[in-house]
MARNU-723713 format. One line per 10 residues: number of its first residue (from 1); their letters; for each residue x, y, z of C-alpha. Coordinates in steps of 0.02 Angstrom, whole numbers. Last residue first. Example, Ala and Ser with C-alpha at 12.3 -4.5 7.8 and 13.67 -1.06 7.14 Angstrom:
BEGIN
2	SA	684,-53,357; 615,-225,390
// end
This chain:
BEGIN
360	XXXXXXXXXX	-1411,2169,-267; -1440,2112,-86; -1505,1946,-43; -1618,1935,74; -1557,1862,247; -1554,1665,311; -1513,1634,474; -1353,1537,485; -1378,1353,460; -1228,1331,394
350	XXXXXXXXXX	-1047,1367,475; -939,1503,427; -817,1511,270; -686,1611,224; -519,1516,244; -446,1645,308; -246,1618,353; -165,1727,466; -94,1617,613; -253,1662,711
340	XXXXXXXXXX	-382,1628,576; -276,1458,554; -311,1423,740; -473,1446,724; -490,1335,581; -382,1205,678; -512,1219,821; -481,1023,856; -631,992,931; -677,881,1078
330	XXXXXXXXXX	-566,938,1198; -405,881,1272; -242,896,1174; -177,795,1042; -2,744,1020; 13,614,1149; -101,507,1028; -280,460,1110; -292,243,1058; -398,125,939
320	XXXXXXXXXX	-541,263,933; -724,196,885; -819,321,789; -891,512,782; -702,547,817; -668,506,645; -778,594,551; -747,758,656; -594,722,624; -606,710,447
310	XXXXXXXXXX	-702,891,426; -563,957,547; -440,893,423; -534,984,284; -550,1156,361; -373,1173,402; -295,1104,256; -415,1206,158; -339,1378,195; -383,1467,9
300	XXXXXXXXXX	-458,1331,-87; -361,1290,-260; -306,1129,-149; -493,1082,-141; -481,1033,-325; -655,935,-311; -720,787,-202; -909,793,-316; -918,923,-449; -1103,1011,-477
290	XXXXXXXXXX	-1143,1131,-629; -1224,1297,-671; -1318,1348,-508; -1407,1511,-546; -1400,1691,-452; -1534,1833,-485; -1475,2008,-419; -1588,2153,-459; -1519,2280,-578; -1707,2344,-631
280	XXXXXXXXXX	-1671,2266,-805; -1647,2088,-736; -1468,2061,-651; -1364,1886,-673; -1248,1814,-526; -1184,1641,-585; -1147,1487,-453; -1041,1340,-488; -1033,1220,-361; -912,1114,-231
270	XXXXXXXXXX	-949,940,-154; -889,846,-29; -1007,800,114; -1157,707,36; -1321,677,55; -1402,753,-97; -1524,870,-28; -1415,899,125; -1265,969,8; -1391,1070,-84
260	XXXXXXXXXX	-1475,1158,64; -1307,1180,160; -1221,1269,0; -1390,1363,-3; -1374,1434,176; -1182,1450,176; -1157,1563,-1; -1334,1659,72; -1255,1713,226; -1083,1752,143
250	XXXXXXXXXX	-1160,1854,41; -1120,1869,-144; -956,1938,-183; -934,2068,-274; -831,2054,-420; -660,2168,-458; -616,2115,-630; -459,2150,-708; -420,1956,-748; -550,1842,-669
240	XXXXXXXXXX	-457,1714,-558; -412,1570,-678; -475,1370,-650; -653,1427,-721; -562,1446,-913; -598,1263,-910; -564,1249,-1114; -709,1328,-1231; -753,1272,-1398; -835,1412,-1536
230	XXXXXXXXXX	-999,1391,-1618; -1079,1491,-1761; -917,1565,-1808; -953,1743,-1858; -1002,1806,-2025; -1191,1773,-2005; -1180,1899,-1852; -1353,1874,-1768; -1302,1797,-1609; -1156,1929,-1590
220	XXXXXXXXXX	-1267,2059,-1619; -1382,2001,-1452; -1223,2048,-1355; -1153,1876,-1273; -1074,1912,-1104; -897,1874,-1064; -847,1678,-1021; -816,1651,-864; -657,1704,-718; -665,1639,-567
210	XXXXXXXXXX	-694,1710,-386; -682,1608,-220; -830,1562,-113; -806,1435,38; -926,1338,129; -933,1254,284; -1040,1111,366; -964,988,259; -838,1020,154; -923,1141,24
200	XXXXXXXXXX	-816,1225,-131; -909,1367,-190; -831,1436,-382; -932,1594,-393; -917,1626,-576; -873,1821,-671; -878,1839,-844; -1037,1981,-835; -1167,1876,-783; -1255,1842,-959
190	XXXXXXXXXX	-1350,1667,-959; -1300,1536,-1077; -1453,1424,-1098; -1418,1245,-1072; -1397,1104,-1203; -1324,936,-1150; -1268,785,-1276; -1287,626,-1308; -1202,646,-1413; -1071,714,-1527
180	XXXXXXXXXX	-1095,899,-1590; -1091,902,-1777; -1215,1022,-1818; -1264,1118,-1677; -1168,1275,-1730; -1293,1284,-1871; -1416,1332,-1736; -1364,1494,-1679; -1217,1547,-1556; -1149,1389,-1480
170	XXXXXXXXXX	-1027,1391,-1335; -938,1203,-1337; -881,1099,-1183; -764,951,-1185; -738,950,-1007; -833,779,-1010; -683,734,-1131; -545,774,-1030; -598,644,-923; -657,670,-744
160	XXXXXXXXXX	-808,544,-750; -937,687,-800; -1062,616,-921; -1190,717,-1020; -1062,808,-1115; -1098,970,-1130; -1171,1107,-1256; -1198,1296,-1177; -1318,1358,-1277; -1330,1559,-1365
150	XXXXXXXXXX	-1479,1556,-1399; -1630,1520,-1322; -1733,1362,-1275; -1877,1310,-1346; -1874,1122,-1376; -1687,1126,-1447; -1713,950,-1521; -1890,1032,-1601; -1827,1188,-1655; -1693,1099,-1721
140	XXXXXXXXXX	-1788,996,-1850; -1641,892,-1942; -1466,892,-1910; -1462,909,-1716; -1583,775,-1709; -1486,663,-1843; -1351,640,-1675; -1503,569,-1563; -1467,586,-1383; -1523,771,-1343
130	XXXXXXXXXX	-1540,822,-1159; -1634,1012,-1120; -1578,1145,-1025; -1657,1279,-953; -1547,1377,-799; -1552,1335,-649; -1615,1430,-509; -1576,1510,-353; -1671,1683,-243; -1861,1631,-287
120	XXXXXXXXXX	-1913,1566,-140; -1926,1402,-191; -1751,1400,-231; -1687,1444,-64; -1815,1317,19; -1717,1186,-108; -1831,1073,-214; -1781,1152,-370; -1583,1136,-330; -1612,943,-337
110	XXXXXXXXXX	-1636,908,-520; -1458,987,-534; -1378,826,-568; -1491,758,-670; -1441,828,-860; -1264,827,-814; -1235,641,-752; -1128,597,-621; -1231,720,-492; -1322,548,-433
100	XXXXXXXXXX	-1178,436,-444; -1107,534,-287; -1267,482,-181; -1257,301,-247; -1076,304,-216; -1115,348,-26; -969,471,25; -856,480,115; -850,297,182; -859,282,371
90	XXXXXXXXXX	-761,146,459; -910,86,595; -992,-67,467; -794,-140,430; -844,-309,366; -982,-261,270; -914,-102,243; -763,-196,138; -894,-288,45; -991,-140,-8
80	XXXXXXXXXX	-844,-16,-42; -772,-167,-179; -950,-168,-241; -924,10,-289; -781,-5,-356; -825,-148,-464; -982,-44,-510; -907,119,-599; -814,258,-505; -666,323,-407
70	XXXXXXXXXX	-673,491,-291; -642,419,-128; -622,459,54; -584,317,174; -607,316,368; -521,223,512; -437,122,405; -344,-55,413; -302,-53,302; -285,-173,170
60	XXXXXXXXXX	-377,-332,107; -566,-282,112; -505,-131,-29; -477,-293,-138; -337,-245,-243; -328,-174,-402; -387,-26,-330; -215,16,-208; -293,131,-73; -164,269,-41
50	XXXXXXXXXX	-107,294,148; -168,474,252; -84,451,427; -186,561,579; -126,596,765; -139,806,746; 30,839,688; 8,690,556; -113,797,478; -54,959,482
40	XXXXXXXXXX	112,868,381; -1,782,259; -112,946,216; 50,1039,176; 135,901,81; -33,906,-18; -164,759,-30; -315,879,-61; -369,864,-251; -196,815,-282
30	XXXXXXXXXX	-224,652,-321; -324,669,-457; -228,621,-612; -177,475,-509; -364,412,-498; -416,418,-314; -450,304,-147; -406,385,-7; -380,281,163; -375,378,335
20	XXXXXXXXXX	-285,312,464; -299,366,649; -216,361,824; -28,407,757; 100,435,858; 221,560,766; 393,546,719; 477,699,630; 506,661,455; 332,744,386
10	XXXXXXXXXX	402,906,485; 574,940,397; 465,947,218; 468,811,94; 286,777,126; 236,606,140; 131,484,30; 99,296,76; 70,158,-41; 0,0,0
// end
């Protein structure tokens, strides 16, 4: 079983470790929180992060305290069955069924309309419609397109982490549909002035972060016959907006609805995209574009913090082999506290705050 350890003076110092938390990821992935940084605050509070080996029964190693995952399909999933069979009080973050759900792009944001935040008017999603037939997008448009307005968003229905479900095309008019593979997903672009609310969500906390988008669409662009009718789009998302100086939604309203979605589909790890668009009276509207599960947390300002007290909090909630010397008494570890202290903000406060209007 592999093990990974920082380099740094403090991942050779000897620590007594009480827990050992298992992560099972693709190698392209790895770095979605398994840092040198995050490995040396963990082993200074008691906890050893090891790499699950997939091609081997998950039953078979260990043993773990927890394990944290971000592989798919249903050998792996049957692997997480038998090995909480035999293990029922390690928890698994997350459920695979619960992750499978937001696997698919046409479903996964089925849940955002049953949210109190969405009922009342202040989220939504925008239109979008699935298209499976290839001829579709050759033939009667209108019809595949059923309604919606240009300019679309296209997307691969699947999201398994490949480079092609980021394989993402903005089209303009309908001869830029012509030759997209499906199935395929179309959503209305909606203007909000290339700015994205990237909101990564570890449990009870939630933190926004700017990214740049793609610039508004002027309704002459849609009717320029001389311009491309459809134009891919890399992850321009990963890159803070250049120039732009956004304002942030509230910090109330980031935590209430990050709390509302990650309760409505039961699980712990998520982060989503949210868009701030303005009707002709300048009032704020915000939409929820897509749904990642166990993303990038490393581009999250002060996650070691906030994700090792996620995991203890795990941890603790479960049988303890032994209390290492190194932690103290109390039943938190106030490592977000302490980062606040040492200078790092990780920007996020607890849900379940009381819920205020959302200001324009």
């Amino acid at each position: 079983m592999a093990e990974h350890y920082s380099s740094s003076p403090a991942a050779h110092q000897t620590h007594a470790y009480t827990y050992t938390i298992g992560y099972a990821m693709l190698p392209n992935k790895h770095d979605t929180f398994v840092q040198p940084s995050f490995v040396d605050l963990a082993a200074r509070h008691g906890v050893r992060l090891a790499a699950v080996d997939a091609s081997r029964p998950l039953a078979e190693q260990g043993p773990f305290d927890l394990v944290v995952h971000k592989l798919y399909g249903a050998p792996w999933r049957a692997q997480l069955e038998a090995f909480s069979a035999l293990h029922p009080g390690v928890p698994v973050v997350d459920p695979p069924a619960a992750i499978e759900r937001i696997l698919d792009r046409f479903t996964m944001l089925d849940a955002v309309a049953g949210l109190a935040v969405s009922r009342e008017g202040a989220v939504a999603t925008p239109k979008q419609v699935i298209v499976s037939d290839a001829a579709a997008l050759a033939g009667d448009v209108d019809a595949a397109v059923a309604g919606l307005r240009f300019p679309l968003i296209a997307k691969p229905v699947e999201v398994d982490g490949s480079a092609a479900s980021h394989d993402l095309c903005l089209v303009y008019r309908r001869e830029g549909l012509r030759g997209l593979h499906t199935p395929v997903v179309l959503q209305e672009f909606v203007n909000h002035g290339g700015v994205l609310f990237k909101v990564y969500v570890v449990g009870d906390h939630a933190t926004c972060v700017t990214r740049s988008s793609l610039p508004d669409v002027a309704e002459e662009r849609l009717r320029d016959p001389a311009a491309d009718a459809a134009a891919p789009f890399a992850n321009i998302s990963l890159l803070p907006p250049a120039g732009v100086a956004a304002e942030m939604p509230p910090q109330e309203f980031v935590s209430r609805v990050a709390g509302e979605l990650r309760r409505a589909l039961g699980l712990h790890l998520i982060n989503f995209d949210l868009i701030r668009a303005r009707d002709a009276d300048g009032n704020a509207k915000y939409f929820i574009l897509d749904i990642n599960y166990c993303p990038g947390y490393s581009k999250m300002p002060g996650f070691e913090p906030v994700i090792l007290d996620f995991f203890l909090e795990k941890l603790r909630a479960g049988p303890v082999r032994e209390q290492p010397a190194c932690l103290g008494a109390g039943s938190g570890s106030g490592l977000a506290a302490g980062a606040r202290q040492a200078g790092i903000e990780p920007s996020f406060i607890a849900s379940g705050a009381e819920p205020k209007l959302v200001q324009a």
